[in-house]
Each structure stands twice: as structure tokens, then as C-alpha cells.
C-alpha positions as CSV (number, residue, x, y, z in Angstrom):
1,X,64.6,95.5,61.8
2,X,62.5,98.2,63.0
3,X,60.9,96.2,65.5
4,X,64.2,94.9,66.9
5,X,65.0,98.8,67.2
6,X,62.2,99.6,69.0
7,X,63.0,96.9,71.3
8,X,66.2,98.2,71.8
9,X,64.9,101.6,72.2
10,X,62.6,100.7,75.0
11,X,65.6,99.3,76.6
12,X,67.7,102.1,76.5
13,X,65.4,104.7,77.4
14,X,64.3,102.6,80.7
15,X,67.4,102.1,81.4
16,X,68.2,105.6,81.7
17,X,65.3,106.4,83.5
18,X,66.1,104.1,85.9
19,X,69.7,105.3,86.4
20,X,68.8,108.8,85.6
21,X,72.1,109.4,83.7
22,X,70.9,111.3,80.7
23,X,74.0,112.8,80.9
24,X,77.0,111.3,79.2
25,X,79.4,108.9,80.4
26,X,83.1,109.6,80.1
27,X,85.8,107.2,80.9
28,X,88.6,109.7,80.5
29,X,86.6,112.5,82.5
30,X,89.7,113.7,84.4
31,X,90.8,115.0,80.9
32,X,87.2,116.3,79.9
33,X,86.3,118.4,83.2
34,X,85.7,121.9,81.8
35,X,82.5,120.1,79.9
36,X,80.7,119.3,82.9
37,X,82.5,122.1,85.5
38,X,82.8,125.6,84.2
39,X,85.6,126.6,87.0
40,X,88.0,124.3,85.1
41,X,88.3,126.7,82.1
42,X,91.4,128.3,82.0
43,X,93.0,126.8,85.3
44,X,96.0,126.0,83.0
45,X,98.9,128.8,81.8
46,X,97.7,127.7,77.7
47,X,94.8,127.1,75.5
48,X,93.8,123.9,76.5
49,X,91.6,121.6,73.9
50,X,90.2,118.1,73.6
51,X,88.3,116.2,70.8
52,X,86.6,113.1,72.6
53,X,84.5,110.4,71.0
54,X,82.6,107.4,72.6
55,X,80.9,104.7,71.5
56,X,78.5,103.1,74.7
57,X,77.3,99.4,74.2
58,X,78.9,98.3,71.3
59,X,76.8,95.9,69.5
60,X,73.2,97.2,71.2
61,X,71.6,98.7,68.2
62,X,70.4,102.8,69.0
63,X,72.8,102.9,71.9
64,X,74.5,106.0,73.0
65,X,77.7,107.3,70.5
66,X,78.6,111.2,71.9
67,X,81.5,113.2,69.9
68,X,83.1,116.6,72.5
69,X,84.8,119.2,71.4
70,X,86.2,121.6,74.2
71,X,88.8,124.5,75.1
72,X,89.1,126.7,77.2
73,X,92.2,129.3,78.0
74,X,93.0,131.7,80.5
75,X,92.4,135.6,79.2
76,X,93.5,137.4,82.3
77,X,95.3,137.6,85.8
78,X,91.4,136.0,87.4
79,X,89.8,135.1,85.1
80,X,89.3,132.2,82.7
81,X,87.4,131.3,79.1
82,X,85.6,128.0,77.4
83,X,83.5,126.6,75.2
84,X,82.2,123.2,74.9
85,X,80.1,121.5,72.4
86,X,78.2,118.1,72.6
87,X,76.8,115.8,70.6
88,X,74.9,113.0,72.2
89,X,73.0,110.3,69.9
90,X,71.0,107.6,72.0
91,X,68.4,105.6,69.6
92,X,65.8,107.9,68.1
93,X,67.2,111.1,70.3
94,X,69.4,113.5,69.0
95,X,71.0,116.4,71.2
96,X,73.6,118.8,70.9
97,X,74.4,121.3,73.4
98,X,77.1,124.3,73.2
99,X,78.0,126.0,76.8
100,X,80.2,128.5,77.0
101,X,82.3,128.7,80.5
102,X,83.3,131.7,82.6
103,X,85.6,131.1,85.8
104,X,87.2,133.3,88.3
105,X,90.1,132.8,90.2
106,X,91.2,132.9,93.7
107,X,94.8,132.9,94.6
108,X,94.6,131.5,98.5
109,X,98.1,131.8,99.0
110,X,101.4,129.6,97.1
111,X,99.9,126.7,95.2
112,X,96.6,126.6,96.6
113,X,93.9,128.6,94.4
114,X,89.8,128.4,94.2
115,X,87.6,129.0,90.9
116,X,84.4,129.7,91.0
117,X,82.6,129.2,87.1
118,X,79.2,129.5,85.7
119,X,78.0,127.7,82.3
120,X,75.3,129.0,80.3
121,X,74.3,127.9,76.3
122,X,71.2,126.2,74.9
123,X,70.6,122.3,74.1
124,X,69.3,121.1,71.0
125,X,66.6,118.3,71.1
126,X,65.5,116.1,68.6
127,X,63.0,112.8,69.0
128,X,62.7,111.2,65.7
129,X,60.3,108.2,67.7
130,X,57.4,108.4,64.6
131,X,59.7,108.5,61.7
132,X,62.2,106.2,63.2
133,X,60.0,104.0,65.3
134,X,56.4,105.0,65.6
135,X,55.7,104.4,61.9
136,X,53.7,101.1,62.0
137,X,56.0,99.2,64.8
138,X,54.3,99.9,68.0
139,X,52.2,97.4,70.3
140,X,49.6,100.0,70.4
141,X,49.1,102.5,66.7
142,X,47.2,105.4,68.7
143,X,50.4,105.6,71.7
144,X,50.8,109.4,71.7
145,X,54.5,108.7,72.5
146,X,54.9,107.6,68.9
147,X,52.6,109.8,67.2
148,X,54.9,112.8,66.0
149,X,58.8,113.8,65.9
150,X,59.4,116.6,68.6
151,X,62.4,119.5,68.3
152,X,62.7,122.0,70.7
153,X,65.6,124.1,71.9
154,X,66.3,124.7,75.6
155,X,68.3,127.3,77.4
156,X,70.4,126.5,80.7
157,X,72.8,127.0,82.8
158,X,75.4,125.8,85.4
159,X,77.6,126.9,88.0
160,X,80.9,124.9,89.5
161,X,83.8,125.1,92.0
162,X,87.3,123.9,91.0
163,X,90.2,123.9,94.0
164,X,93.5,122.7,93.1
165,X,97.1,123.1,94.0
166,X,99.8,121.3,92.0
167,X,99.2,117.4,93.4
168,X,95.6,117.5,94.0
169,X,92.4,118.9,93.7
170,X,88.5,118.7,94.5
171,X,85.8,120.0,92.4
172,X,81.9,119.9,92.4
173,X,79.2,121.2,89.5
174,X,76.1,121.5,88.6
175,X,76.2,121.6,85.1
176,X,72.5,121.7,84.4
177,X,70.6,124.1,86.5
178,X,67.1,124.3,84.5
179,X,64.9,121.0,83.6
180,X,64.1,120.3,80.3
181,X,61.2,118.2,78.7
182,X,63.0,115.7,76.6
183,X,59.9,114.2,74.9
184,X,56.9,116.6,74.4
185,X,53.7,115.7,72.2
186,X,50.5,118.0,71.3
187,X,47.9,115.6,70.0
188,X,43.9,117.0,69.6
189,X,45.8,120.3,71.3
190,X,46.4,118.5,74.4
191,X,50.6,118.5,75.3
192,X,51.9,115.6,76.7
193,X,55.2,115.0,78.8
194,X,56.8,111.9,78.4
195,X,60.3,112.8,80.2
196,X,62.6,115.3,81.7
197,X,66.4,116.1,82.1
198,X,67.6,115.5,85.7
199,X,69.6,117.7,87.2
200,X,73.1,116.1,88.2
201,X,75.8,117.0,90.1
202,X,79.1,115.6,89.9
203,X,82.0,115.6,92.6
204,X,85.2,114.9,91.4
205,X,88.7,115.1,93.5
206,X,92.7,113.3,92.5
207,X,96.5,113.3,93.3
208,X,99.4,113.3,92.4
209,X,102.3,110.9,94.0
210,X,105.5,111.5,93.1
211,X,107.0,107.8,92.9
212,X,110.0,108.4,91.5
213,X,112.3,110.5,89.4
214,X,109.9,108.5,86.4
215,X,106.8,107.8,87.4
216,X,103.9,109.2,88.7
217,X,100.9,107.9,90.5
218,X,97.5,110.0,89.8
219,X,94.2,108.3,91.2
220,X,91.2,110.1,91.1
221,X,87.4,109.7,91.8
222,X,84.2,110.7,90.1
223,X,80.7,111.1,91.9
224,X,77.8,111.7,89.7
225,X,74.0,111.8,91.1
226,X,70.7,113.2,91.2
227,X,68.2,113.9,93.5
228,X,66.2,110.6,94.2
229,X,68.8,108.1,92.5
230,X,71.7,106.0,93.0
231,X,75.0,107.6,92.4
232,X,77.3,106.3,90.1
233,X,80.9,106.3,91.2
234,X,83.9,105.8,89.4
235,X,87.6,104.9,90.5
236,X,90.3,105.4,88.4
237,X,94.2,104.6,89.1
238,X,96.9,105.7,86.7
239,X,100.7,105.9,86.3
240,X,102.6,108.5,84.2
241,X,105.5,107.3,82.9
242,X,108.3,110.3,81.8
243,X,105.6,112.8,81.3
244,X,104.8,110.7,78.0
245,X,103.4,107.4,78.6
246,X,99.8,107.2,80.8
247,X,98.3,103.9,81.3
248,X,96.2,102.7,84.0
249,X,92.7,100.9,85.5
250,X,88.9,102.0,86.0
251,X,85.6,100.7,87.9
252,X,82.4,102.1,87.7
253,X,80.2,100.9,90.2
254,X,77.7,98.1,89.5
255,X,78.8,98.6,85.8
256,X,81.7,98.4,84.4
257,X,85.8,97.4,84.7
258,X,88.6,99.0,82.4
259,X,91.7,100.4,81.0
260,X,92.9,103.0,79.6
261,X,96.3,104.6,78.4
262,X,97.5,107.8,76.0
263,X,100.9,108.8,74.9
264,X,102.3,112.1,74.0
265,X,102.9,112.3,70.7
266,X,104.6,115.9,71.2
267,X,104.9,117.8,74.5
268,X,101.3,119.4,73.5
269,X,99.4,116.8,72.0
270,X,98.6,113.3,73.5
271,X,96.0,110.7,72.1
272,X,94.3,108.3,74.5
273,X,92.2,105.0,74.2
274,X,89.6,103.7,76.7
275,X,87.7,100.5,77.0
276,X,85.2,99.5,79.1
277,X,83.7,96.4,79.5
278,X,80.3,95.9,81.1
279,X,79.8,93.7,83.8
280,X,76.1,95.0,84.5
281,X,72.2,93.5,83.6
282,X,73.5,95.0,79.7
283,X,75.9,92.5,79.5
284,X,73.9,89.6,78.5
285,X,73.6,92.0,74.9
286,X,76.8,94.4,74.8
287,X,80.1,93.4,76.9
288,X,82.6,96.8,75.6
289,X,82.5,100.6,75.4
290,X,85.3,102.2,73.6
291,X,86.4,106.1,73.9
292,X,88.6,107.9,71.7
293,X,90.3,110.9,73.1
294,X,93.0,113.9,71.6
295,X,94.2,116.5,74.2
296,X,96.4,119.2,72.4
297,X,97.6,123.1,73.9
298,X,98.7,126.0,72.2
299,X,101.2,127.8,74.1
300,X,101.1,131.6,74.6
301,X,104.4,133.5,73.0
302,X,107.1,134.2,75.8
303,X,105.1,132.5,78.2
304,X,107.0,129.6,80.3
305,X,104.6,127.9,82.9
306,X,106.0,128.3,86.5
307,X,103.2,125.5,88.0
308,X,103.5,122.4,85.7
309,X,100.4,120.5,86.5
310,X,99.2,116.8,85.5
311,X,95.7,117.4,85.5
């Protein structure tokens, strides 16, 4: 079993260094922003929250499962609050990270307003490739890279740009300014550096069409890179039926085709569903990712929102 992970866990992690998406992947990301783009928190009139969960690969043993809890609200005329918290599990690598998000706002004039937000927390990193892997079920014993489990804690921050008016809106973030040494070994006191966290950006823009007096068309985009790799770009169209019902289509380039829909249960909390299936080189293993999602807000006392929004 344990040389069947190890397989798996070479794939994985070459994988991702090829791709350089250490970062996670979110399906739903139109309803997640605030995690990865810190001028999102508290664009809304409420305390906005989401629980996400996603399960990557399903069927590819040690592949990526990530649980995000976020919220974010707005605590004055400018300026806006948030906090996220991630937990990331991809074969023998554990990480958590908690951010917390500051945004300002500009008021340009009528519905058109600019944030500007920074992000700043710590990640928590945790390599369990001896006792997981490393224990007996290597090619080569003496590989350093399997000779110990690592933990180390890393600060960082971010910084992001959110402009919006009530149909559309384009942001871009850096979520991770600082790079981090995922994998670091001392053996015979010599350190060794076995990988890094790449700094990504991601540029992400949608609208609104009004169809009719029912439905709603909102198409959106997601570009998420790095210095020195190929982007990855996703295309989403979906349709809002009667402010309740939200179902539509996604592509992510040169990996995956799906669907997705949520409902609102009560006009402040909607649950959503996800599925991807892969159509990249991972396909001959795993053919579906699945993400959960909840969205719920907490409205202020007295306070009736003048701007609805559906993003």
C-alpha cells in the first residue's frame, strides 16, 4: 500500500511542479474571492461567509482535499474586514493558512467603486514524507528527501484590487507575496531545499445580463499564473433563475469540463454543488472532482441594501 502511495505521491507533487499550482483549485471561485483577493472583503452591505470543501481527483490516493472557511463584512463608510482560513491536504503535505483581509474603498462616482486590500497571516506546513513514505518504501534508503518529517511556519502577505459596479466587475491579486520553502531537510547539519511556493496572481472579471424579468445571465473568467508557467484559465457561464435557483457550465483549460448549480434555501443562505470531470494526462487514473459549497449573510439591524449585487 505504501509503495502504491508513494507512487502516487511522486505523481502529484510532479504534477504540481510542473503546473506550478500549489495553490488551490476552486470551481466555485466567483463565490470564494475574498480568499485569494483581500479587496473583496466587505464589498457587500452584510457579513458575508462561506464554508467550501473540495475533494480533487477522486479515486487518486494522496490527492488534494481543501476545506475554506471565510467572512468578511464591511465596518465602516471605506473600509472593509475578513478572515479566511485554509486547509489544504495533498499526499504527505499538510498546510493550513489563516489571512486576515483589510480593504479600502473608493466611491468613483454612482455605481462604480475601487478597493484596494492587503492580506497578511502565516501558513502552516507539514511534510510527513518519512513517516508516511520514506519509512522503508523508497528506490534509494539514504534520499534526504525522505529522511525526516519537516514543520515550519511561514509569514506572508498579499495585496489586491477589486472594481465593480452592480453588473460587472474586474479584479487582480497577489495573494502570496513572500516565497516559502515547502520541503526543507538538515541532514549531517547541511539544509537541503527540495521546493518552494510560487507566487501567483490571479485575474478575475464577470457580468451580469439582465435576460428577463426571471433570469439572469452571469459569465465570468478566472486567470491564474506565475512567473515562468502556463496559465490556467477558467470559463464559467451561469443563469440565475428568480434570485434562487443558479445552475450553469465550467472549462478549465487543458483540464477539465463541468457543472455546477446552488439554490437558496432562505434569502441568506444558499448551498452549491460542483463537479468537474478531468479531461487531462490524470484522467487515465481519476475522471471527477467534486466541491461542496454554503454561502450564508447576516444582515445588519435597520439596514436595507440600496445596491443589490449578484456577485
Amino acid at each position: 500500500m505504501k509503495k502504491i502511495f508513494f507512487a502516487s505521491t511522486l505523481l502529484l507533487l510532479s504534477f504540481f511542479d510542473m503546473q506550478a499550482q500549489q495553490d488551490p483549485h476552486y470551481t466555485q471561485y466567483m463565490y470564494n474571492m475574498n480568499v485569494v483577493n483581500p479587496a473583496y472583503a466587505g464589498s457587500k452591505e452584510n457579513l458575508s461567509g462561506s464554508l467550501l470543501y473540495r475533494q480533487q481527483w477522486v479515486g487518486l490516493q494522496g490527492a488534494p482535499k481543501t476545506a475554506t472557511f471565510s467572512i468578511h463584512s464591511p465596518v465602516g463608510k471605506n473600509v472593509g474586514l475578513g478572515l479566511s482560513v485554509i486547509s489544504d491536504k495533498i499526499g504527505p503535505v499538510d498546510e493550513n493558512n489563516i489571512y486576515a483581509d483589510f480593504s479600502y474603498n473608493l466611491n468613483l462616482g454612482g455605481e462604480h467603486k475601487l478597493a484596494f486590500g492587503l492580506k497578511a497571516g502565516a501558513t502552516l506546513h507539514k511534510v510527513g514524507l518519512f513517516s508516511e513514505v520514506g519509512n522503508g518504501y523508497v528506490p534509494q534508503p539514504g534520499d534526504k528527501s525522505f529522511s525526516e518529517n519537516t514543520s515550519n511556519t511561514y509569514l506572508n502577505f498579499g495585496a489586491g484590487a477589486f472594481y465593480h459596479t452592480n453588473k460587472y466587475y474586474v479584479a487582480l491579486s497577489l495573494p502570496n507575496f513572500v516565497k516559502s520553502i515547502h520541503l526543507e531537510v538538515t541532514n549531517n547539519g547541511e539544509t537541503y531545499n527540495f521546493g518552494n511556493e510560487t507566487q501567483h496572481y490571479f485575474l478575475t472579471g464577470g457580468y451580469v445580463f439582465d435576460l428577463s424579468s426571471s433570469f439572469k445571465f452571469k459569465p465570468s473568467v478566472m486567470v491564474k499564473s506565475a512567473i515562468k508557467t502556463p496559465a490556467s484559465l477558467d470559463l464559467s457561464a451561469n443563469f440565475l433563475y428568480k434570485e434562487r435557483l443558479e445552475f450553469g457550465l465550467t472549462h478549465r483549460l487543458d483540464d477539465s469540463f463541468g457543472a455546477m448549480v446552488n439554490f437558496a434555501i432562505t434569502p441568506n443562505l444558499r448551498l452549491g454543488y460542483a463537479y468537474d470531470h478531468i479531461i487531462s494526462d490524470l484522467n487515465i487514473t481519476t475522471s471527477a472532482s467534486h466541491e461542496f459549497m454554503l454561502l450564508f449573510d447576516l444582515n445588519f439591524p435597520k439596514k436595507v441594501s440600496i445596491s443589490p449585487r449578484f456577485f
